[in-house]
N, C-alpha and C positions, 0 to 999 in steps of 0.2 A: 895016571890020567888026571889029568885040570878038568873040573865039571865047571862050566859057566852058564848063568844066567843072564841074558840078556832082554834089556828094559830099553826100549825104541817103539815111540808111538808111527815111525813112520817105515811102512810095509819096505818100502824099496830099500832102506836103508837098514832095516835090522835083518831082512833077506841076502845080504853083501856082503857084511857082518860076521852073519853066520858061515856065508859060504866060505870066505878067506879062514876064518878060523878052524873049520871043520877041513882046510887044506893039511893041515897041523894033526897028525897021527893020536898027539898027546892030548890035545884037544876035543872035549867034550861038550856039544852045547847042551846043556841037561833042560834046559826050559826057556821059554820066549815069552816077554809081557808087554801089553799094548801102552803099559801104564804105569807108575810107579804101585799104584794099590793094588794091581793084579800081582804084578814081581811082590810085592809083600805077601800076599794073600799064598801064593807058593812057596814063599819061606817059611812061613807060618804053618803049612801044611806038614813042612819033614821034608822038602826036595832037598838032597843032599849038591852043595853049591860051597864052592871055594873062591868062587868069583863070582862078584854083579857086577857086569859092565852098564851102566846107567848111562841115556840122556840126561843133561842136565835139565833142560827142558821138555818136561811132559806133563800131562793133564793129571788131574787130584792127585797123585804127588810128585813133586819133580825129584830129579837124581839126585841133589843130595839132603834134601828129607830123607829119599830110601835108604840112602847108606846110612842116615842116623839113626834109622828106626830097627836097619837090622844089625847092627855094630851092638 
């Protein structure tokens, strides 16, 4: 099972996202953030994630600040 974390400040679009992904058996979305500092603040806590798919562009931090910070 792929646990993913998805970081999309925009509802309609990381609800799509999700839903195609979670079409995929092996596919797990483990957590959803509005924002790059919320998806950090969930890494930070212990969510077990093999993946962040990131917006590049999102509010206080964008996509790939996130991937620098949790790399």
């Amino acid at each position: 099972m792929l646990n993913v974390l998805l970081a999309e400040d925009h509802n309609i679009v990381r609800n799509g996202i999700k839903m195609l992904l979670e079409m995929d058996n092996t596919i797990n979305v483990v957590g959803e953030a509005m924002d790059g500092l919320q998806a950090l603040e969930m890494v930070k806590k212990g969510i077990e994630v093999d993946i962040v798919l990131a917006d590049i562009n999102m509010p206080e931090i964008d996509g790939i600040a996130l991937i620098s910070k949790v790399k």
